[in-house]
C-alpha positions in Angstrom: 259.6 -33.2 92.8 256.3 -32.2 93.4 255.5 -30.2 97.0 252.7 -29.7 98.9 250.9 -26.3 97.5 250.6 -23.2 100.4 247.6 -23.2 103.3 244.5 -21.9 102.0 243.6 -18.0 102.4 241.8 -17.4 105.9 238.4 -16.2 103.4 237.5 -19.7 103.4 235.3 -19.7 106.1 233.2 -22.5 108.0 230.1 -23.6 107.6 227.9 -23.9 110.2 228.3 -26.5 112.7 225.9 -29.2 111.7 227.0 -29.1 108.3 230.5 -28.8 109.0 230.6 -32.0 111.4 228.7 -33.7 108.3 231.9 -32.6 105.8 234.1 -34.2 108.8 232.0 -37.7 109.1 231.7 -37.8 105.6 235.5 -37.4 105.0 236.5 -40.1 107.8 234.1 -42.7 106.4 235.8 -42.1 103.2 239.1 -42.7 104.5 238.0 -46.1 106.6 236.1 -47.0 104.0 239.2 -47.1 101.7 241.2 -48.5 103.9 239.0 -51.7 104.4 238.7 -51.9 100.9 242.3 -52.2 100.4 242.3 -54.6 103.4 239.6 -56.4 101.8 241.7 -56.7 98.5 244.3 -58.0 100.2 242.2 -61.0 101.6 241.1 -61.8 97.5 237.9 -60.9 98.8 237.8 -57.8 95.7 238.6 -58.9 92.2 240.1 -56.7 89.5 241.9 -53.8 90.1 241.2 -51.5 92.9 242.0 -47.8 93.1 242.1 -45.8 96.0 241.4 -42.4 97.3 243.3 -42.5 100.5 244.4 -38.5 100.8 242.2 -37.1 98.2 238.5 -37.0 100.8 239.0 -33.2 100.9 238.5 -33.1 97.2 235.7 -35.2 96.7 233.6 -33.8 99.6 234.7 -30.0 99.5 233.6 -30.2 95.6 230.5 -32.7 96.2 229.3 -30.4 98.7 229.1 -27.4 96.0 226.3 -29.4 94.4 222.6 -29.6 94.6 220.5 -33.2 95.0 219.6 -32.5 91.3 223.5 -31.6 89.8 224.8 -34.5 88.5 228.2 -35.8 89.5 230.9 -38.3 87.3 233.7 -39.6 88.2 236.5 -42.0 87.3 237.7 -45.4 88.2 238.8 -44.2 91.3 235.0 -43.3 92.8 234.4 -45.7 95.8 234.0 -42.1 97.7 232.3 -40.4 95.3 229.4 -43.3 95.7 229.8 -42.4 99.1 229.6 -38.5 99.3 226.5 -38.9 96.9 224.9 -40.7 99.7 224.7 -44.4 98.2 225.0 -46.4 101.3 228.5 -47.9 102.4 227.1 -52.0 102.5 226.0 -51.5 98.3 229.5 -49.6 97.7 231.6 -53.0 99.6 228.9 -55.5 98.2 229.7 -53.5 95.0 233.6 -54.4 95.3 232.8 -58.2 96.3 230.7 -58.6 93.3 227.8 -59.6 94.8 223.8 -59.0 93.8 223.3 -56.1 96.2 226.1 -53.6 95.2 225.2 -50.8 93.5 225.7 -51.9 90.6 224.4 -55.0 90.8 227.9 -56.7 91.3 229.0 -56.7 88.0 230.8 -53.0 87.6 233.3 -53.5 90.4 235.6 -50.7 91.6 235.8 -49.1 88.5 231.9 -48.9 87.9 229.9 -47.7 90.6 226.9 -46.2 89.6 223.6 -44.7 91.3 221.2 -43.1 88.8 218.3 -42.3 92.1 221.4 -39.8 93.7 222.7 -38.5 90.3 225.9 -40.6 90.5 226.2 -41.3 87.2 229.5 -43.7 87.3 233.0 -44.5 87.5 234.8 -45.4 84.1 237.4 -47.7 83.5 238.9 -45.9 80.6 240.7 -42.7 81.2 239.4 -39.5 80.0 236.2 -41.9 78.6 233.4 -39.8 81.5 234.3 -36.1 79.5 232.2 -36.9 76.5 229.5 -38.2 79.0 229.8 -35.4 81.1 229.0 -33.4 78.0 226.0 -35.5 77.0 224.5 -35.1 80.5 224.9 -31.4 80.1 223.7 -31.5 76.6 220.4 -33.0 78.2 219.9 -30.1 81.1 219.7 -28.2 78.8 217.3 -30.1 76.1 214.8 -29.8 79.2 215.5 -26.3 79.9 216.6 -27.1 83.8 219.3 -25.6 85.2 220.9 -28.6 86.8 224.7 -28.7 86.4 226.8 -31.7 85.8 230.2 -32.3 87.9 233.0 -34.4 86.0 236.2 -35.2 88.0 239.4 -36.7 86.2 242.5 -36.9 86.8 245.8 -34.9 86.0 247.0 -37.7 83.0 243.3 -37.6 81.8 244.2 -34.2 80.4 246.2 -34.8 77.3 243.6 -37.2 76.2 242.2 -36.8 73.1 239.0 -36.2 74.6 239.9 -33.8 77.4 240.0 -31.4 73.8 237.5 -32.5 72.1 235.0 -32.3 75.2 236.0 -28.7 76.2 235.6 -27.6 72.7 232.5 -28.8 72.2 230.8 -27.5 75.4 232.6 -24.3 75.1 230.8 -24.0 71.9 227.7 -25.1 72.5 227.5 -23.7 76.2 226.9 -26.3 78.2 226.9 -26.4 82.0 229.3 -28.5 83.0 232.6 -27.7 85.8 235.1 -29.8 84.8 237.4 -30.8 87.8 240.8 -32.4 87.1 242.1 -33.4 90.2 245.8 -33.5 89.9 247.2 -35.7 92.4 251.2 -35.3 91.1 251.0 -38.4 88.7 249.0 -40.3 85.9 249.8 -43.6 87.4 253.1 -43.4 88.2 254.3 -40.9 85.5 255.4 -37.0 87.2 253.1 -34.4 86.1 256.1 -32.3 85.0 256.9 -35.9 82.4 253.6 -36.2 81.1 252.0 -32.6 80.6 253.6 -29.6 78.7 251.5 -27.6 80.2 251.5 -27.6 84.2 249.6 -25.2 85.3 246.9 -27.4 84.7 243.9 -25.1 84.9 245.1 -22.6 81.9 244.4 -26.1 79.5 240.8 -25.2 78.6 242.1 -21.7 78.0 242.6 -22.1 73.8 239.3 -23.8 73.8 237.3 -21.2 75.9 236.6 -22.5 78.8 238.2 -20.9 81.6 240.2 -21.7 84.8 240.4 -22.0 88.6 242.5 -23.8 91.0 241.8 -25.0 94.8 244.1 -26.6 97.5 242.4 -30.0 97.0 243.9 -30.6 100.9 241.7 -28.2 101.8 238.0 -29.0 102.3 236.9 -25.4 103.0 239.3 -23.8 100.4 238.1 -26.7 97.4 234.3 -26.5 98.5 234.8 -22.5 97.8 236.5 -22.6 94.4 233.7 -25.2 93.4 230.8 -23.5 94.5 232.0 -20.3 92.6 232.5 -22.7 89.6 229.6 -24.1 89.8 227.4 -20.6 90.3 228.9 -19.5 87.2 227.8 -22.4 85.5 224.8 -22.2 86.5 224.1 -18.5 86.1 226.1 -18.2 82.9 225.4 -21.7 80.7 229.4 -21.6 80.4 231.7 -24.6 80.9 234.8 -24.1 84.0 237.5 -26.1 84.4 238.9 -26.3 87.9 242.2 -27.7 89.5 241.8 -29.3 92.5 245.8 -29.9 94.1 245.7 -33.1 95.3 248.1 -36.2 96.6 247.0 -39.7 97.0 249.0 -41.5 100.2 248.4 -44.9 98.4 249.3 -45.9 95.2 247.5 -45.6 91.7 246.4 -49.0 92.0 246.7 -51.9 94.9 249.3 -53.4 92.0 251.5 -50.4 92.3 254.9 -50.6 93.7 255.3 -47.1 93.6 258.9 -47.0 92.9 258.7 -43.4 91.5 258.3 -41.5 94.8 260.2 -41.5 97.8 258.4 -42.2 100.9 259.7 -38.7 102.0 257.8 -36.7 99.6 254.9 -38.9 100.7 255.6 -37.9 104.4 255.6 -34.3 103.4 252.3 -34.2 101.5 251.1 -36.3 105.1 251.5 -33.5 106.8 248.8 -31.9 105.4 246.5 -34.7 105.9 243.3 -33.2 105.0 241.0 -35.1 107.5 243.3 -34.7 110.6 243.6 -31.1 109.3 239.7 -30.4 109.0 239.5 -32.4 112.1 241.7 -30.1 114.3 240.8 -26.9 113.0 236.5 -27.7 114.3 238.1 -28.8 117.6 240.5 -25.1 117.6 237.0 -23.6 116.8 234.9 -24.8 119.1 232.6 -26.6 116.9 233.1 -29.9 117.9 234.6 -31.7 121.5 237.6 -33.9 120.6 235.9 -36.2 122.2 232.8 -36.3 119.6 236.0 -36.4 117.0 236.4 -39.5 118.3 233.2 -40.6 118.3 232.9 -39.8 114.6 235.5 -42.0 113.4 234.4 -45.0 115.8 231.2 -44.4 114.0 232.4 -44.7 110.6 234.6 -48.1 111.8 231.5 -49.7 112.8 229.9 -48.4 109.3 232.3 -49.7 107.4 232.6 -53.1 109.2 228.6 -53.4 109.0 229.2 -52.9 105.1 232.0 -55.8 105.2 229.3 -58.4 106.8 226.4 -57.0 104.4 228.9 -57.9 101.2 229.9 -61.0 102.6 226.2 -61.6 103.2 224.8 -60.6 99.8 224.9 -63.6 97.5 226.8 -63.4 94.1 224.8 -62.9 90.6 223.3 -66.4 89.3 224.3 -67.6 86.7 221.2 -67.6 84.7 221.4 -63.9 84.8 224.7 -63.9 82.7 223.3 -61.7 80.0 220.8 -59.2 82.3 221.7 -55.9 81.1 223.8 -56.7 78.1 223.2 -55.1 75.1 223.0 -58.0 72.5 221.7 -58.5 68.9 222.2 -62.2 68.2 219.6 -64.9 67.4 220.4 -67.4 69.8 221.3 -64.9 73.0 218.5 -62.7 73.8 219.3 -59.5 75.0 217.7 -57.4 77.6 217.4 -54.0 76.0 217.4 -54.5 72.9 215.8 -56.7 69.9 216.6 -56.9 66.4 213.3 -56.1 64.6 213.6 -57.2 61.3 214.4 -60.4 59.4 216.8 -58.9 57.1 219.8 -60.9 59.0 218.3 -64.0 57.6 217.5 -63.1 53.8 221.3 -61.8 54.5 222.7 -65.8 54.7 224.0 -68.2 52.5 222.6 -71.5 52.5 225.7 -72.6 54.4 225.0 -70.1 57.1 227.8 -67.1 56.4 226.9 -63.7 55.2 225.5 -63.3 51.6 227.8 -60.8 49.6 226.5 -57.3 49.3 228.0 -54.9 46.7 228.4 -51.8 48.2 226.4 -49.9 46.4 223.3 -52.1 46.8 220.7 -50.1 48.4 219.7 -50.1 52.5 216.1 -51.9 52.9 214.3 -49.6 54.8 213.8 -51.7 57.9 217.7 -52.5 57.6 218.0 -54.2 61.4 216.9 -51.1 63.4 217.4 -51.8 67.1 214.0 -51.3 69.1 214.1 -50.6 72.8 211.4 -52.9 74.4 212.7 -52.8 78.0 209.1 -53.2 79.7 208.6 -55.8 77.4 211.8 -57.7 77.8 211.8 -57.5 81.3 208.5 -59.1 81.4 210.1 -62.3 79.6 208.8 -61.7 76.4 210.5 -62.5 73.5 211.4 -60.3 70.7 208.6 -61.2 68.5 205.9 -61.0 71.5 207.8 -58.0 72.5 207.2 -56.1 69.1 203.3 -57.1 69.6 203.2 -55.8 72.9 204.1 -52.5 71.8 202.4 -52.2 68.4 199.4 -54.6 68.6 198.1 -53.8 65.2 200.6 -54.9 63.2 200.0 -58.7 64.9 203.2 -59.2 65.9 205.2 -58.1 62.5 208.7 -56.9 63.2 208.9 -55.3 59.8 206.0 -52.8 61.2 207.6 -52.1 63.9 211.3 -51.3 62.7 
């Protein structure tokens, strides 16, 4: 049975005021932001599945924080507060989660998928372990353009014996790429112990055999997790090596809105409670004279009246139109056109039997050399051209001729 870890070391000092009472809003809008969410659910007013971070605020803001405006941050399906902490307002994160025109991501990524590309939040994924390889392509790019931005990518504990938790640290071990890999382990992939589903639990020695080394931070602990990460993320920076940190985390709720959480006891929840990271953080700037309880107060009915100003934009913001069923869908098909992409060849029709179905190829037959090569016309497309037009558009002296362009 899993226990809470140790207080952090006193070396984890405070920031300065301002920036500390920021960590503190920031963390309580979080956790009324998640709990109006799951409210929200419970009214059928959020479809799909819905996972919250109700516990785990120290660890997304204390490692956020560790960041610059140019790092790059990725999460997982659980990443309503990682939206947040990036800065993407809190009425496109709930639209977002109503499905409706003005979320973040337009309404049609849901919980699982928020994304904001202007503040470097580059996603939640539905598919665990799938934002590693990502993580690695981002980095891959930094370092293309000769920047020294770094990329963040959190996951969680059960995300670890995937096969590309090994695969991704290999490959950015090798190729040195600057990414801090953060798993935060929060006791359970879904509602599997970590002690049932991981050989290893000591989770931060699992990047050891593939070169990339390991930290750990009390993930309860803002101070102590914004530390860890900023030392991570230095060495990153400075070094052009991969780190993989463990952030020690619980989550109060369960994996999912759908979970009856039958595999803990609501004792060991109670004990993890009492080390409640925003009543914590919270106490300890009162005890320091940073803040007046009474501007504590003030800071969560601030982040109520945020979060119910976000309900009435979403419940405001109309829902996608119909006609816009395939916007942003990749699609090669001749009676669907897609937004992003074209095909730019007629091979697909020389490729049909009279009575429509594919003609047979032997397999040796040779490739023609304008074999349906997709062409990215965006501007083009999004200017309600179609793919023929499009091609013009962008190569006007071949007249219009998709074999030119492929």
């Amino acid at each position: 049975m899993p226990s809470p870890p140790a207080p952090s070391p006193p070396e984890s000092s405070l920031p300065e005021p301002e920036r500390a009472r920021e960590w503190l809003e920031t963390m309580t809008l979080i956790r009324r932001f998640e709990e109006r969410a799951g409210e929200m659910y419970a009214r059928a007013k959020v479809g799909g599945f819905l996972h919250l971070s109700i516990g785990e605020e120290a660890t997304i803001v204390g490692s956020a924080r560790a960041l610059r405006e140019d790092d790059y941050l990725i999460s997982t399906y659980r990443s309503h507060g990682h939206a947040l902490v990036r800065g993407t307002p809190p009425e496109n994160v709930m639209a977002e989660l109503f499905g409706r025109v003005d979320g973040c991501s337009g309404g049609r990524g849901g919980s699982m998928h928020m994304f904001d590309l202007a503040r470097r939040f580059m996603g939640g994924y539905g598919i665990v372990g799938g934002n590693l390889p990502i993580a690695a392509g981002i980095a891959l790019a930094s370092d293309y353009k000769e920047t020294d931005e770094v990329t963040l990518c959190t996951f969680g504990d059960g995300a670890s014996n995937q096969g590309t938790f090994g695969e991704t640290l290999n490959i950015a071990a090798l190729w040195k790429l600057p990414v801090v890999f953060m798993v935060t382990n929060n006791q359970f992939g879904m509602g599997t112990a970590l002690g049932r589903h991981s050989a290893v639990t000591d989770l931060q020695r699992k990047g050891e055999s593939l070169g990339v080394p390991g930290m750990r931070c009390d993930g309860m602990d803002v101070l102590d997790t914004y530390a860890v990460v900023a030392e991570a993320v230095r060495r990153v920076r400075e070094d052009r090596q991969p780190v993989l940190v463990e952030a020690v985390t619980y989550r109060f709720r369960g994996h999912s809105m759908a979970d009856p959480e039958q595999y803990r006891t609501k004792e060991e929840v109670a004990r993890w409670r009492e080390r409640d990271p925003l009543p914590a953080f919270g106490e300890l700037l009162v005890r320091e004279g940073v803040i007046e309880e009474s501007e504590r107060e003030r800071i969560d009915e601030h982040a109520v009246a945020r979060v119910d100003a976000a309900v009435e934009f979403a419940e405001a913001s109309p829902f996608p139109a119909p006609e816009s069923l395939y916007d942003d869908v990749y699609v090669l098909d001749r009676e669907v056109r897609g937004w992003y992409s074209v095909q730019t060849t007629d091979a697909a029709d020389s490729a049909l039997t009279a009575g429509g179905s594919p003609a047979y190829q032997p397999d040796d037959a040779p490739a023609a050399a304008n074999d349906e090569i997709p062409q990215q016309l965006t501007d083009a497309l999004a200017a309600g051209e179609d793919g023929r037009e499009s091609a013009a558009a962008v190569n006007p002296e071949t007249g219009g001729s998709p074999e030119a362009v492929g």
